[in-house]
C-alpha positions in Angstrom: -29.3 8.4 -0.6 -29.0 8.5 -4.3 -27.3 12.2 -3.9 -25.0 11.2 -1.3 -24.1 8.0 -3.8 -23.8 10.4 -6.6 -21.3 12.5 -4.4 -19.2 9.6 -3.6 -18.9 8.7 -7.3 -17.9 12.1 -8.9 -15.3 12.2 -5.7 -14.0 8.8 -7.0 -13.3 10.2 -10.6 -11.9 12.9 -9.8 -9.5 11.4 -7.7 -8.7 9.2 -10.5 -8.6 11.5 -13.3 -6.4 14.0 -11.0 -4.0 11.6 -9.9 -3.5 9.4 -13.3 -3.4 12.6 -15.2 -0.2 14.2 -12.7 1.6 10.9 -11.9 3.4 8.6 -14.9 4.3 5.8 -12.5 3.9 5.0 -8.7 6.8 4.0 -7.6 10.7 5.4 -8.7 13.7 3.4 -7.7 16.1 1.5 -9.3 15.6 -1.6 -7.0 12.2 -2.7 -9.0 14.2 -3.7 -11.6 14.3 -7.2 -9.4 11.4 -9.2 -10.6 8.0 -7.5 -9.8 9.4 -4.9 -8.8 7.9 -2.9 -5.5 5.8 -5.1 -3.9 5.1 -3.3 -0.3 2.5 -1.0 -1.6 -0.5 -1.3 0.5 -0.7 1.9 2.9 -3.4 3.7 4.5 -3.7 7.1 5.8 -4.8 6.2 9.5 -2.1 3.1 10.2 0.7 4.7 7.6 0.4 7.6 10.4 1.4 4.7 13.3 4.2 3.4 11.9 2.1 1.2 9.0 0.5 -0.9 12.1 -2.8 -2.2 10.7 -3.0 -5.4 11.5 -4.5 -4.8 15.0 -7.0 -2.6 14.2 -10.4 -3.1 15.1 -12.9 -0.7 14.9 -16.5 0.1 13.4 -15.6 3.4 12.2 -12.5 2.2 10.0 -12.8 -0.1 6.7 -9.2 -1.8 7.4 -8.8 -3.6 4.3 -5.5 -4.9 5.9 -6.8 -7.6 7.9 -10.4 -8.9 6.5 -11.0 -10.4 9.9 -12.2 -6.7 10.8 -14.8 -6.7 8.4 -17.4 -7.9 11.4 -16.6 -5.5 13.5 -18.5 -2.6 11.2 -21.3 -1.1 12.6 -24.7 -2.0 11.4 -26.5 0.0 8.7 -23.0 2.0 8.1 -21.4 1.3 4.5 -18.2 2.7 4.6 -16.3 4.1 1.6 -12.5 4.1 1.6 -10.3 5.9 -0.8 -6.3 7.3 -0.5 -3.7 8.5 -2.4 -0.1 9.5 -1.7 2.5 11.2 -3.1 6.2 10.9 -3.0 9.2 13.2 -2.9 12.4 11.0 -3.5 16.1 12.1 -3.1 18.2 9.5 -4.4 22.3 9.7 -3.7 25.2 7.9 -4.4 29.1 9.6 -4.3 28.4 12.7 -6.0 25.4 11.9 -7.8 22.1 13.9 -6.5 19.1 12.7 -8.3 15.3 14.0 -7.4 12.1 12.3 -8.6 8.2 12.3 -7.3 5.6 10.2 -7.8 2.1 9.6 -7.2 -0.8 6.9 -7.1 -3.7 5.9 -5.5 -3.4 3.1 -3.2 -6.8 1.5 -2.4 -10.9 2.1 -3.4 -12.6 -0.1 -0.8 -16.3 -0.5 -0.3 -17.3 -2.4 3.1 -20.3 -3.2 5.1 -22.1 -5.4 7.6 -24.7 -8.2 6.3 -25.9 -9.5 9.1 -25.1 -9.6 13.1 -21.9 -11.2 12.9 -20.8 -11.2 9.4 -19.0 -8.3 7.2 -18.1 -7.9 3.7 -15.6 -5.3 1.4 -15.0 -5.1 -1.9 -11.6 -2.8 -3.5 -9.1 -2.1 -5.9 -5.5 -1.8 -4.6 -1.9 -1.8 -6.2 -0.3 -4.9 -5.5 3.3 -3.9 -7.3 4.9 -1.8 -9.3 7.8 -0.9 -11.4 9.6 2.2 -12.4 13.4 3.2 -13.2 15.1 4.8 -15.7 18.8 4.9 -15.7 21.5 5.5 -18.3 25.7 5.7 -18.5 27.5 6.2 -21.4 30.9 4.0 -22.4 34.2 5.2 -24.6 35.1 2.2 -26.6 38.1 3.7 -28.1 37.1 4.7 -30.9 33.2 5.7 -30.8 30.8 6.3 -27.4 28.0 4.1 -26.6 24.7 5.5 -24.8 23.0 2.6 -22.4 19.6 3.2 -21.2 17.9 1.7 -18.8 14.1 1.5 -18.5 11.3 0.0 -16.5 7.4 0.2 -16.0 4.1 -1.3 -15.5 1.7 -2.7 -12.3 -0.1 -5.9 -11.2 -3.5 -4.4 -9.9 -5.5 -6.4 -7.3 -9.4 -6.6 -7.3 -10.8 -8.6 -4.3 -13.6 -9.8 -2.2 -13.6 -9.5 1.5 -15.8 -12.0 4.3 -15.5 -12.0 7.7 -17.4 -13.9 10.2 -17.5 -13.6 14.3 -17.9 -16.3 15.8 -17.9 -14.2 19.1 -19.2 -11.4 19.5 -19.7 -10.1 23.2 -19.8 -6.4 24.9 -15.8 -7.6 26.3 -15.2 -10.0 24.2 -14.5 -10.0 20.1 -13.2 -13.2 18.1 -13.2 -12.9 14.3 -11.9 -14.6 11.0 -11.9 -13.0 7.8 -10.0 -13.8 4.0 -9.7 -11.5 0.9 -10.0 -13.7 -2.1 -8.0 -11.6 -4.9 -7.7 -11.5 -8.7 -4.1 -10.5 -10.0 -3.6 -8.5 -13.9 -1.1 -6.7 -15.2 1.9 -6.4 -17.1 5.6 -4.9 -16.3 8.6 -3.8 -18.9 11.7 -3.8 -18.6 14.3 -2.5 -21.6 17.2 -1.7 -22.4 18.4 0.2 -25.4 22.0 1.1 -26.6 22.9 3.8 -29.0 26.2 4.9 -31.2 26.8 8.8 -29.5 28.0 10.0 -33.2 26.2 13.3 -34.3 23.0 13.5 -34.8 22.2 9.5 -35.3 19.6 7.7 -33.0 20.3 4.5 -34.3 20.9 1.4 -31.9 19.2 -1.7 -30.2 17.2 -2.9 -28.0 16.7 -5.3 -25.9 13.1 -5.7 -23.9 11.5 -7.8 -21.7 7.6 -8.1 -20.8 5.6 -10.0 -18.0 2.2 -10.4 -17.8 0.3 -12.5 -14.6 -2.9 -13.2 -13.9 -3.5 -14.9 -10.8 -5.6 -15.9 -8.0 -4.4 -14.9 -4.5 -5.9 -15.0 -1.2 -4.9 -13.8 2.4 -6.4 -14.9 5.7 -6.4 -12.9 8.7 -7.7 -13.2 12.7 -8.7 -10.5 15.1 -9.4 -10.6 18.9 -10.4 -8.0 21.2 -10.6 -8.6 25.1 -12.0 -5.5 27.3 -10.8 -5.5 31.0 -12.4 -3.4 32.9 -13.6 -0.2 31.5 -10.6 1.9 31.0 -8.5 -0.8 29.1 -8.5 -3.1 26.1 -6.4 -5.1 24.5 -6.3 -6.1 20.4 -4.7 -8.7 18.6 -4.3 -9.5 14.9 -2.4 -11.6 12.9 -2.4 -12.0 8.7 -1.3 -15.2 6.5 -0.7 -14.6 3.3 -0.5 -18.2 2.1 2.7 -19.1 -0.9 0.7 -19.8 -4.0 2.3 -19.9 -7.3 1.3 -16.4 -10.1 0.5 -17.6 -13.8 2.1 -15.3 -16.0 4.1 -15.4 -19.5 7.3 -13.8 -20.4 8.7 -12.4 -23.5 12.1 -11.2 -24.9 12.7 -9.6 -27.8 15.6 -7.9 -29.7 15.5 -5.2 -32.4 18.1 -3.2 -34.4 16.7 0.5 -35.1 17.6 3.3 -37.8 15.7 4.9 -35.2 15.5 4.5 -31.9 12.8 7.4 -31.5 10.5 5.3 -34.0 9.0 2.1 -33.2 8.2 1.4 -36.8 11.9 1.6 -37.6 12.7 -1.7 -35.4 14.0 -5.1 -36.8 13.1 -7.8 -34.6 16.2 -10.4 -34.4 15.3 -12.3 -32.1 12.2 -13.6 -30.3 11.1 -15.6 -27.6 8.2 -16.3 -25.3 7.9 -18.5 -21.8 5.5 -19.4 -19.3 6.1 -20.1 -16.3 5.4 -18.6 -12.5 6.1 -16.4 -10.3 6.4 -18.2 -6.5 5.0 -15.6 -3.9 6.6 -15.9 -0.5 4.1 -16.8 2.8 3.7 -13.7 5.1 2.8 -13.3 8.6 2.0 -10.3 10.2 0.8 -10.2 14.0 0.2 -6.8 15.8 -0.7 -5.9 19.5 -2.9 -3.0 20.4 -3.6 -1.7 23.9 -6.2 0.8 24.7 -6.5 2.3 27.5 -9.2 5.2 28.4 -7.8 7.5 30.3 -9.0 9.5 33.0 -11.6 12.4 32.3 -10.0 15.8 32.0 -12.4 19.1 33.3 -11.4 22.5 32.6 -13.9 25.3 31.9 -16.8 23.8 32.9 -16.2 21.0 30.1 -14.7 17.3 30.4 -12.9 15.3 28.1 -12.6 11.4 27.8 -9.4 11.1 26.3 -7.9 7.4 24.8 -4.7 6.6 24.4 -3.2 4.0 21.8 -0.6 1.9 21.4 0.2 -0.7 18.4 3.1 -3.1 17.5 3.3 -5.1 14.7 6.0 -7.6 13.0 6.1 -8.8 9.7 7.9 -11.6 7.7 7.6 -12.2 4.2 9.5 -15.0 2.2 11.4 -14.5 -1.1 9.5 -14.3 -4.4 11.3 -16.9 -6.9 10.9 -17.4 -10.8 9.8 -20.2 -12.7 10.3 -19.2 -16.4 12.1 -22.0 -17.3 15.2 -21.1 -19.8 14.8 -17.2 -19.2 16.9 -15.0 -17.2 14.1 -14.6 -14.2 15.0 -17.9 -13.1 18.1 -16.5 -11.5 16.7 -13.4 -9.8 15.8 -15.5 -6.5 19.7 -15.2 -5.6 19.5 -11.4 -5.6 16.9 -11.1 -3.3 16.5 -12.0 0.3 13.5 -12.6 3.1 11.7 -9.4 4.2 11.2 -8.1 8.2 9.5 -5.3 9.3 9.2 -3.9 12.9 6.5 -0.9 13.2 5.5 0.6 16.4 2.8 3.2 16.8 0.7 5.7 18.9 -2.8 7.6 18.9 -4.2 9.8 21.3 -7.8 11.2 20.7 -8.8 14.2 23.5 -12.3 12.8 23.7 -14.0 9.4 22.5 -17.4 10.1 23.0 -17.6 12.6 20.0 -21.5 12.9 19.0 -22.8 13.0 22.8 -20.1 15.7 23.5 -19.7 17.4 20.5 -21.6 21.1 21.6 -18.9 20.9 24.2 -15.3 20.2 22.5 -12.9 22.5 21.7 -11.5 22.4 18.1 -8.9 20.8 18.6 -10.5 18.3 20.7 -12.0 16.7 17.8 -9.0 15.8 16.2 -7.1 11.7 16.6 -3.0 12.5 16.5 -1.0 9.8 15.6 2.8 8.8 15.5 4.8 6.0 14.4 8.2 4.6 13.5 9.6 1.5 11.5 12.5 -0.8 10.6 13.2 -3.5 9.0 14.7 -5.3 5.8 14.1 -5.0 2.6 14.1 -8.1 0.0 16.8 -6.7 -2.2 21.2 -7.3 -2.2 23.3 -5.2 -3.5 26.6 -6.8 -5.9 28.6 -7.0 -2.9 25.6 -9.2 -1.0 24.7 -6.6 1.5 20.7 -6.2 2.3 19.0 -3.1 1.7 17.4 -1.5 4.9 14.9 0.6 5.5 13.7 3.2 8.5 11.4 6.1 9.1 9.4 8.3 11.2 5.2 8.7 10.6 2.9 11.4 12.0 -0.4 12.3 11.1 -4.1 13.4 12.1 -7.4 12.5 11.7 -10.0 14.8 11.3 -13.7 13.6 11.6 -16.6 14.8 9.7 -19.0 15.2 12.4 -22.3 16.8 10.0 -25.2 15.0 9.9 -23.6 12.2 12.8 -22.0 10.3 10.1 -18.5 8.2 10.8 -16.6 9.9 8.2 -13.4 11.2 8.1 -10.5 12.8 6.6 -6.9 11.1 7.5 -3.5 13.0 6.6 -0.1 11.3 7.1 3.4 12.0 6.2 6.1 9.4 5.8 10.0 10.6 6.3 12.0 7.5 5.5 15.3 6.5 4.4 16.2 3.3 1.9 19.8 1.7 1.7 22.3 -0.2 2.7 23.4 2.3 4.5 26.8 1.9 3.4 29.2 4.2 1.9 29.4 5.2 -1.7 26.0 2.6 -2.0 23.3 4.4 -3.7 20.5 5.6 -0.7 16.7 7.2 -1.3 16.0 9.9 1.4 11.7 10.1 1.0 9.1 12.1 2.1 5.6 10.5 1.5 2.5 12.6 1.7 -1.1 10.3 2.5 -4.2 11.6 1.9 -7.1 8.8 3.1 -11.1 9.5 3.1 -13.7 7.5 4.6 -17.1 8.3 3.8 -20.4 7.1 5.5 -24.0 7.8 5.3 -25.5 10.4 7.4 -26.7 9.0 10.8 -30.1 9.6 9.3 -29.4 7.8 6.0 -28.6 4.1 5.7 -27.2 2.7 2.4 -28.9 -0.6 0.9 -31.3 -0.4 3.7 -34.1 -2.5 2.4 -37.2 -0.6 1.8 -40.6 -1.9 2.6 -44.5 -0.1 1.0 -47.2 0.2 3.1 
């Protein structure tokens, strides 16, 4: 136990000392300049593959974070581990501008197991948004240029608590309720500076603005699970993310500069600080997944027992508004809009009886290949009051680690999307998003805080 812990805890700093020491931010488009910036950060390598279709999930192999009403489906004496990270390729556009940018972050650390018959718990780290821009233009005045840059960074991080309890818990019939009770910290920046284009000078202003929250928050979710017969099932979930108002403090401040390239050159002239809150819109997600087990396949003297999924899921998430009373974020609201989402997805495993079978599968028999699509609306207007969009295509494929009979696995996605209005001359991100999700488990003959007894 204590080397397989050990393992599990050199894999989780690496991860973190790879990723935090290739990637400077985790997310790159101008649009986070609107209040918190990206707040649709929570992906997965298995449901990111489908389209982004969590909610529906259940199963004892799979730590789905997403909807804490799964928790209770784990299976007993397995503690599963959860970790992913992406990376991003973007390709922004707009006219004849061509700009290319990549990023990188992780996007969850999730412990989960179950405590008793019915019950579950998890415990995690996830993003929960994220900021990060950088534009600049430069402006003839008639007699001298003028350099404007624009800047923007920083992330609210989410540590939470996961329960889930079943109130039933049959061999056809599943019923569960689960919440995440979260603690919100962080801080964001956004500046701008402005410098005289005369020679060699770098002298100038600027003009920044800082936000800082901590907050509680806490989502609810439900999952059901009906089996008819013993080729099909059907799953239902649903989330509620409940509004609740985010603590936080603001600040502006302006300073002239000799030097723009040396804080300790600035002049503060002016000065301000607020409190206030930051309004998070209600969310509800509900997805559908049907299983059905299809027919058993024999060739070679072998036979597969293939599955074939199917997920749907719809989301709606209400505006974020601003409560700093006297500053600037109070008018944000009227820039930003409702968000919809429509995901659909698909996995088909060859064979679902992997550890009785296993002496007897082919390679690629092993495997879980998945596919997906979404649409839907982003919360963001352009000047012109038209809604930003977005669309893509998922695929991906989950390999199990099938040593030692443990339910691990390694789960690859790739995300090719498109962001925009989708209007001409309007500025549009072409993306390709790269997932990388791990779930480790004990070996079938090792069980993690498995109380031991002396003789």
């Amino acid at each position: 136990m204590h080397y397989t812990v050990s393992k599990i805890l050199s894999l989780t700093i690496l991860v973190l000392s790879a990723v935090y020491g290739y990637a400077q931010q985790s997310v790159s488009h101008p649009l986070t300049s609107y209040g918190i910036g990206d707040y649709q950060l929570q992906d997965h390598g298995i449901y990111s593959a489908m389209g982004n279709t969590p909610i529906p999930f259940i199963d004892s192999a799979q730590l789905n974070f997403l909807n804490p009403a799964t928790y209770s489906a784990l299976s007993n004496g397995n503690t599963l581990f959860s970790l992913g990270v992406n990376q991003r390729t973007s390709i922004f556009t707009q006219g004849s501008e061509r700009l290319v940018r990549s990023t990188g972050n992780i996007n969850h650390l999730v412990l989960g197991f179950k405590i008793k018959k019915r019950m579950g718990i998890a415990l995690g780290f996830t993003p929960y948004a994220a900021k990060g821009y950088y534009l600049s233009e430069k402006i003839y005045t008639g007699y001298d240029s003028i350099k404007n840059s624009y800047e923007g960074s920083g992330y609210i991080n989410r540590v939470f608590l996961g329960y889930a309890y079943a109130p039933i818990q049959t061999r056809n019939t599943f019923l569960s309720l689960g919440i995440n009770a979260g603690f919100l910290f962080g801080g964001m920046r956004d500046q701008r500076s402005s410098q005289l284009v005369q020679g060699t000078t770098v002298s100038g202003g600027l003009y920044r603005e800082d936000l800082h929250v901590k907050a509680l928050n806490l989502e609810i979710g439900i999952a059901y699970a009906q089996r008819i017969g013993n080729r099909y099932e059907i799953k239902l979930g649903g989330f509620y993310l409940p509004n609740s108002p985010l603590n936080g403090t603001f600040n502006q401040i302006l300073y002239s500069a000799s030097n723009l390239n040396a804080p300790s050159t600035y002049q503060a002239l002016y000065s301000k600080d607020f409190t206030g809150q930051i309004l998070q819109g209600q969310r509800f997600s509900f997805g559908c997944l049907n299983q059905l087990n299809l027919r058993e396949r024999s060739r070679n003297n072998k036979t597969n027992h293939p599955v074939l999924s199917l997920s749907l899921q719809y989301s709606l998430q209400s505006t974020n508004s601003y409560k700093f009373s006297g500053s600037i974020y109070d008018s944000i609201q009227h820039s930003s809009g409702a968000t919809q989402l429509l995901n659909v997805g698909m996995e088909y495993r060859p064979e679902r009886f992997l550890f009785e079978n296993l002496s007897s599968l082919g390679f690629f028999d092993k495997f879980a290949y998945r596919i997906g699509a979404y649409y839907g609306m982003l919360p963001y207007y352009d000047n012109n009051g038209s809604p930003f969009k977005a669309r893509g295509l998922t695929v991906g494929i989950g390999i199990p680690l099938l040593a030692q009979q443990s339910l691990s696995s390694i789960n690859f996605s790739c995300i090719i999307g498109q962001r925009g209005t989708f209007k001409e001359s309007s500025i549009m991100e072409k993306f390709v998003t790269i997932q990388l999700g791990a779930v480790l488990a004990p070996a079938g003959f090792e069980r993690w805080f498995r109380k031991r007894k002396m003789d």
